[in-house]
C-alpha positions, -999 to 999 in steps of 0.1 A, spaced: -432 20 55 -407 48 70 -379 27 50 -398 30 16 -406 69 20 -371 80 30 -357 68 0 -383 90 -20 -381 122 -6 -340 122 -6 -345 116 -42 -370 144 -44 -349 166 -23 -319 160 -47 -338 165 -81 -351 202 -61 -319 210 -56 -304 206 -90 -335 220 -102 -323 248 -84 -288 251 -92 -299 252 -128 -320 279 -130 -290 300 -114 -268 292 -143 -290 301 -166 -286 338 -174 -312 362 -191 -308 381 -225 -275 398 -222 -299 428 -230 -320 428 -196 -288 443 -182 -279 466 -209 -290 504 -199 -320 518 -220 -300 550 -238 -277 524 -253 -270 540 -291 -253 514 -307 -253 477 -297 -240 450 -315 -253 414 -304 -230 385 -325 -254 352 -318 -227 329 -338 -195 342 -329 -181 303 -343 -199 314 -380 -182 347 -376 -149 334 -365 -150 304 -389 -157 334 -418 -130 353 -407 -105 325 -400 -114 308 -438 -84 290 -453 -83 313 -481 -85 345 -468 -55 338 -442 -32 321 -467 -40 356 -487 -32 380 -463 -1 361 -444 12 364 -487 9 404 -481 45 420 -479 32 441 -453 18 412 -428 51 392 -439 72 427 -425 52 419 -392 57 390 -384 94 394 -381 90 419 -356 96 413 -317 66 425 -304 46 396 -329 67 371 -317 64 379 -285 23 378 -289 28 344 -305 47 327 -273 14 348 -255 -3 328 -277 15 292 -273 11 301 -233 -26 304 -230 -30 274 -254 -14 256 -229 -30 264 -199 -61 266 -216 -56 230 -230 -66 240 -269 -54 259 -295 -66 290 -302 -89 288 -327 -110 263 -307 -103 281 -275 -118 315 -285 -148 293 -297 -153 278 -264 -151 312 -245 -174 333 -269 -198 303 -287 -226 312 -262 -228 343 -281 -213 384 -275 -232 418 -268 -215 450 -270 -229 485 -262 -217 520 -263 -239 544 -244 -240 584 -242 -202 595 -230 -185 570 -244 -197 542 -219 -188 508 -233 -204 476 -214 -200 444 -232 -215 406 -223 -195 377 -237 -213 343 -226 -187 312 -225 -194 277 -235 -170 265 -215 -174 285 -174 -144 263 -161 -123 278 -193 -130 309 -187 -125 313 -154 -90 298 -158 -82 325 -184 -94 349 -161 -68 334 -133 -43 339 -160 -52 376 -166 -50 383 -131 -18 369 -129 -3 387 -153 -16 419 -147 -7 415 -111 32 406 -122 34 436 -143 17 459 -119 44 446 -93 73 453 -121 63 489 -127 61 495 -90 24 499 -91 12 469 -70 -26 486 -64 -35 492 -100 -52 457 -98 -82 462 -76 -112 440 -68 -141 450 -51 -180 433 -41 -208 448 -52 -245 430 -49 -229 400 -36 -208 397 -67 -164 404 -75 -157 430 -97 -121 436 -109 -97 461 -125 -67 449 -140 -63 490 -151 -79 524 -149 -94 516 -185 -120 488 -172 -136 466 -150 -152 435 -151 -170 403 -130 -176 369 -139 -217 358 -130 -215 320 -144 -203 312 -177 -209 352 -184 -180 381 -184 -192 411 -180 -168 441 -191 -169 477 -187 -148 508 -196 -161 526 -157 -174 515 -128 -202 527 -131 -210 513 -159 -212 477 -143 -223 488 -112 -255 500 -131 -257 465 -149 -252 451 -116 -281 463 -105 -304 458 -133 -294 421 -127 -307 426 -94 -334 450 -93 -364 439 -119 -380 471 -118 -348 494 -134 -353 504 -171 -332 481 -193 -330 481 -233 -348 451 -243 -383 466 -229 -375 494 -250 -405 501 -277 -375 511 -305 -354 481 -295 -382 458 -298 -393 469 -330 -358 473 -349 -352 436 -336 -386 424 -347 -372 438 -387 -347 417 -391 -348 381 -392 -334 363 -362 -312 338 -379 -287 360 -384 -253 357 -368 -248 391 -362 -273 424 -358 -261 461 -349 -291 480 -333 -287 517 -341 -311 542 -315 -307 569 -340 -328 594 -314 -298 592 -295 -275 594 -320 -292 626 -337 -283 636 -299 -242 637 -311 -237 672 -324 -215 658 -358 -240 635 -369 -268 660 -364 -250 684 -382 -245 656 -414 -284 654 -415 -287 689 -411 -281 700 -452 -259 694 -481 -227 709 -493 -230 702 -533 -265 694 -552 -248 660 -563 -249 649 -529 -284 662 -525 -293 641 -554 -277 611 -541 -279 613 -504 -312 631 -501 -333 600 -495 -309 585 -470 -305 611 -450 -344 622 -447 -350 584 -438 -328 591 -411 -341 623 -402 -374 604 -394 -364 576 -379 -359 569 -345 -340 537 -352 -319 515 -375 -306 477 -379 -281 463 -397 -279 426 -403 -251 404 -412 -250 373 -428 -222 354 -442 -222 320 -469 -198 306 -494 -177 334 -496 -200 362 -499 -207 389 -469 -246 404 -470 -260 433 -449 -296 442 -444 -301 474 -431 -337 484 -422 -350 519 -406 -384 524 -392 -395 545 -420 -389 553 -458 -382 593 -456 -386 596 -494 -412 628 -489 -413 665 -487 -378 674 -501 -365 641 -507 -400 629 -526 -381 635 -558 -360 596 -547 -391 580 -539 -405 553 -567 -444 554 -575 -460 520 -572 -444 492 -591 -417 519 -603 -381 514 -592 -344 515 -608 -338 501 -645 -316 470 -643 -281 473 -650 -263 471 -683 -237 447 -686 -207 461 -705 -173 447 -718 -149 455 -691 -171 472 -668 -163 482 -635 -187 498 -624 -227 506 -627 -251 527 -612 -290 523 -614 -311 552 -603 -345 567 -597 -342 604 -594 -372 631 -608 -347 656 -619 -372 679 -622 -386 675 -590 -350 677 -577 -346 710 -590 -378 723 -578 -366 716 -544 -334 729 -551 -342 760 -523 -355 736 -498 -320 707 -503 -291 733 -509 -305 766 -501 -270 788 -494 -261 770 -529 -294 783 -547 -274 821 -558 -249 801 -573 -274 780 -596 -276 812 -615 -245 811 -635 -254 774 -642 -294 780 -654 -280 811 -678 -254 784 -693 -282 759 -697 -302 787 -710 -274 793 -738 -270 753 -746 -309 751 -750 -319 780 -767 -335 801 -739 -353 771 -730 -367 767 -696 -345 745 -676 -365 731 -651 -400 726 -670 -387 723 -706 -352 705 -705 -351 681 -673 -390 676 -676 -380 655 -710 -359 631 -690 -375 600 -672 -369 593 -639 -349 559 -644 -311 563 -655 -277 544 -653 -245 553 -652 -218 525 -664 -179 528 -656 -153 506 -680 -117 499 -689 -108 519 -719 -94 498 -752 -69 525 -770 -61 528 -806 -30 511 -812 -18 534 -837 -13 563 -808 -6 541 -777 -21 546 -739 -19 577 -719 -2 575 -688 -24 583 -669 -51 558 -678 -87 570 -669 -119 547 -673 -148 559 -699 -178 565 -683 -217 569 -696 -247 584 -686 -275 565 -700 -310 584 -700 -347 578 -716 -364 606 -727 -402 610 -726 -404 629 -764 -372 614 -780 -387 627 -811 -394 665 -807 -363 663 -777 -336 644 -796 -326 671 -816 -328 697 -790 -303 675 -771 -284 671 -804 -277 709 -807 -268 717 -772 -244 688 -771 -227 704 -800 -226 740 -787 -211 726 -754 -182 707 -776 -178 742 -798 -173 760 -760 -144 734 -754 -129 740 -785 -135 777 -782 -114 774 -747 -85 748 -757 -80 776 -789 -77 803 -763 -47 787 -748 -37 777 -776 -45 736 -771 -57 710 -795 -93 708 -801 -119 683 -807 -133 675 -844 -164 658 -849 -174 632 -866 -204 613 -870 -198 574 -872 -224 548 -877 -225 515 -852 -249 488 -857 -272 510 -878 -273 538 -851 -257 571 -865 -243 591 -834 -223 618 -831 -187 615 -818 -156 642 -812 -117 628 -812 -86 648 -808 -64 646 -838 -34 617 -837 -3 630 -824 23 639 -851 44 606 -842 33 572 -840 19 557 -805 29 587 -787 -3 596 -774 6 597 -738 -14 630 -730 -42 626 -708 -65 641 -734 -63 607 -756 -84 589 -727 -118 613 -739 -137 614 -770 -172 625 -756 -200 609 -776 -239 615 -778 -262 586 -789 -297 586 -793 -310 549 -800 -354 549 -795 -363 569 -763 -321 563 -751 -300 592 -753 -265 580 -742 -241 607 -728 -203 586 -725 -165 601 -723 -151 575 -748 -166 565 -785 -156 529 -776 -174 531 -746 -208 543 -767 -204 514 -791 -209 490 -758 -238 507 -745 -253 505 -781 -253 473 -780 -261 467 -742 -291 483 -747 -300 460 -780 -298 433 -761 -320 443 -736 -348 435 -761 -378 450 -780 -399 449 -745 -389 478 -725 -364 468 -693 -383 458 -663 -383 481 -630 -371 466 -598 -400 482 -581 -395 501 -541 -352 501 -553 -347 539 -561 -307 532 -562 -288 500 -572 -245 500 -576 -223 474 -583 -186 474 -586 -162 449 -598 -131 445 -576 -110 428 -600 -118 454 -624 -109 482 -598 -76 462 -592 -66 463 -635 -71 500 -635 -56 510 -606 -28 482 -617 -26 502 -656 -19 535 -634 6 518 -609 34 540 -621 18 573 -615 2 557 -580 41 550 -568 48 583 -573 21 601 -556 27 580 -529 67 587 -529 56 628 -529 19 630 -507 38 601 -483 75 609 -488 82 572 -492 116 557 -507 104 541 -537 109 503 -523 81 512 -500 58 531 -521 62 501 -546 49 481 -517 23 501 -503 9 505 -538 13 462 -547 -7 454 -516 -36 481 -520 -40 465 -557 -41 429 -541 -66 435 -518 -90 451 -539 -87 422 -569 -96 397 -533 -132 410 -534 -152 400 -570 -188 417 -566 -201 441 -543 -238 451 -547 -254 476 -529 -293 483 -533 -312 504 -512 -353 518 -515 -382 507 -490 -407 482 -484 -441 489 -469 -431 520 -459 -397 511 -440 -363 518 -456 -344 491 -468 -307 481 -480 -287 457 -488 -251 449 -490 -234 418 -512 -194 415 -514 -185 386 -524 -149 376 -516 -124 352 -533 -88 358 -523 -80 323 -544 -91 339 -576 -113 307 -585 
């Protein structure tokens, strides 16, 4: 009998015993050990997807092309870092790429706290790895600590039963199972150390504004930056960005934004990344669109108009702004700027007839307008400016396009007569009208008069010739007459059913990067040589600099950005889509 139950309970005893051993290696939440007035933390759950996103084929090949990465390499201190590199792959027993994979994969934490105190939590895949690494580290540090006759500067010290080294006054770390843990002061681990082993201490995950930003977001992302924007209000220059506004166009703009802020006690940003294309979610606790800001925020089922699509175009911007409720609030969003609104309201007072600004001109306008940005096509017959600027168009629905139309009309007219009335006075070409006719729609037009020889216009007047258009309830303000033709016949192809709202949006952007990269390309010349004087450059390098700016930007094709709430929390979102091949 004794024979037959010995046998059992060894094999019992075993089984509790690596039952045991298990639990120890496995670690909590990075997070349980994170301090509670952490403002920013960024947790990366797939550092591989990350890693793999950063390290695609593509996107290498493309920047290791760059001049500037090329100039590099050549260096010392490079090649030096790549026999670093060679070493470690070595001892390590992998190459890099699947190295770093194997010492991050079980996913990163970072935190930055009050006073600039950093703690970060990377969790290994592979313990025995990492540990060997860490042997290197130690090694070296102690070498070069040795060579600069400073054989102390690498310390190591217990604390709650566990090592804790300094390879240098700038940090300290430990190792606890397949987990490094990495701070920028002492303290800062000790405190961790002791949330590890006290369960009572304060710790961010049990925080209520933690929880809750993480609950917004979905948890498949592979990366998620918690923002505790109490804290952060805490940081004098941040406070002070929330505080007001400089200019009414950023009111206008920014308003929403930065009351959403203002009210919420935190943020999160999400990242995602497939096929080429990076996306950010970005979600606060609440939608601050009220009091001063209410002028931003949609009714129910309202939103931004979608955006035009235009020959060439580089850019577009969808928005939902009351104008007049902007300007009612005018005292409340830019008060120390409200004296100098005079000026402006008498000017408006002489373009409308006396008419009341606020109640009588921006009460016509709808809330929805656009704004579309595109590559200019000259006239052949006087050539491209130098300096070549993109024609832009404003793009607004009035509510009585009937009895307003020709009040818009007249003061368009009256502000082109005060630019001519100012060229004359110094003695400048001026602006003649004209009145052309586009796919049946008669609008009104101004050009400056062809230069005296053939395709000489190089002046940088030839890239305007402000036009008004007023096709049904659109009235279309735009810098260029070619430019008006498009949106003409953008906004005919929209339809006979008015456009549909993208309801709770209340801005939408987009920008093309290739385009950005033609127009920047057309004024590479000019570019060069503000570069060469601002930088003071020889021309080789300015040439350079300017080449590899103009690269990078034609690498990124969309970028989308759309940002409004949902349910009563603010929302955005991010696209940029990136194709260094060009496919």
């Amino acid at each position: 009998m004794l024979r037959k139950v010995l046998p059992c309970l060894g094999i019992a005893f075993l089984l509790l015993v690596l039952k045991a051993t298990a639990a120890e290696s496995e670690l909590p939440p990075a997070g349980q050990w994170f301090a509670e007035d952490a403002v920013l933390v960024l947790e990366i759950t797939e550092p591989r997807a990350v890693l793999e996103a950063a390290m695609n084929p593509e996107i290498v090949a493309a920047v290791q092309s760059l001049p500037a990465y090329q100039h590099v390499a050549g260096q010392k201190g490079y090649q030096d870092f790549v026999q670093l590199v060679r070493f470690l792959e070595y001892r390590l027993g992998a190459d890099w790429k699947t190295a770093l994979g194997k010492l991050t994969g079980g996913g990163m934490t970072l935190a930055l706290g009050p006073g600039d105190r950093f703690l970060a939590a990377i969790d290994a895949e592979d313990p025995k790895m990492l540990k060997e690494l860490h042997e290197v580290a130690l090694t070296g540090a102690r070498q070069e600590a040795q060579n600069q006759g400073q054989p102390d500067r690498v310390k190591s010290a217990d604390y709650r039963g566990m090592t804790c080294w300094s390879l240098n006054e700038q940090e300290v770390h430990t190792i606890i199972g397949n987990r490094l843990l990495l701070a920028n002061k002492a303290d800062v681990l000790r405190t961790a150390l002791d949330r590890r082993a006290d369960g009572e201490r304060a710790r961010l995950t049990e925080q209520a504004v933690y929880q809750a930003a993480k609950e917004a977001c979905a948890n498949d992302r592979p990366a998620r930056l918690f923002i505790n924007l109490e804290a952060l209000k805490q940081h004098p220059p941040f406070a002070k960005s929330l505080a007001g506004y400089e200019n009414p166009l950023a009111a206008m703009l920014f308003a929403g934004v930065a009351e959403t802020l203002k009210g919420s006690s935190w943020a999160v940003l999400a990242l995602d990344l497939k096929d080429g294309k990076l996306s950010l979610e970005a979600f606060t606790e609440k939608s601050g669109s009220d009091g001063a800001a209410a002028f931003v925020q949609p009714g129910k089922g309202q939103g931004v108009l979608p955006q035009l699509h235009i020959p060439r175009q580089i850019a577009g911007l969808s928005l939902y702004r009351d104008l007049e409720g902007f300007y009612q609030s005018k005292e409340q969003l830019f008060p120390e700027r409200t004296s100098g609104l005079v000026f402006f309201e008498n000017m408006m007072g002489i373009f409308f007839t006396g008419r009341d600004f606020t109640g009588e001109v921006l009460a016509q306008l709808q809330p929805q307008w656009r704004l579309v940005v595109a590559e200019q096509q000259y006239d052949p017959s006087i050539g491209a400016p130098k300096i070549q600027v993109p024609a832009f168009a404003a793009v607004f629905q009035l509510k009585e396009p009937k009895r307003f139309g020709p009040i818009l009309e007249e003061a368009w007219q009256k502000a082109l007569g005060l630019i001519n009335f100012t060229r004359g006075q110094q003695a400048l070409p001026g602006l003649v009208l004209d009145r052309p006719d586009h796919a049946g729609v008669k609008f009104t037009t101004s050009r400056f008069p062809k230069p005296e020889a053939e395709g000489k216009g190089e002046d940088l007047r030839f890239n305007f010739s402000p036009s008004l258009a007023l096709l049904g309830d659109y009235a279309v303000l735009s810098s260029a007459e070619s430019l008006t033709c498009d949106v003409i016949d953008a906004l005919k192809a929209e339809g006979a059913e008015a456009a549909q709202a993208m309801a709770g949006t209340d801005s939408l952007m987009t920008i093309d990067g290739e385009g950005m990269a033609r127009i920047l390309k057309a004024n590479r010349e000019n570019l060069v040589l503000q570069n060469m004087v601002k930088e003071g450059n020889p021309r080789a390098q300015a040439e350079e600099t300017i080449d590899t700016l103009v690269r990078v930007i034609g690498w990124f094709g969309e970028l989308k950005l759309a940002v409004g709430g949902d349910e009563g929390r603010g929302k955005g979102m991010l696209d940029v889509t990136i194709d260094p091949a060009g496919k």
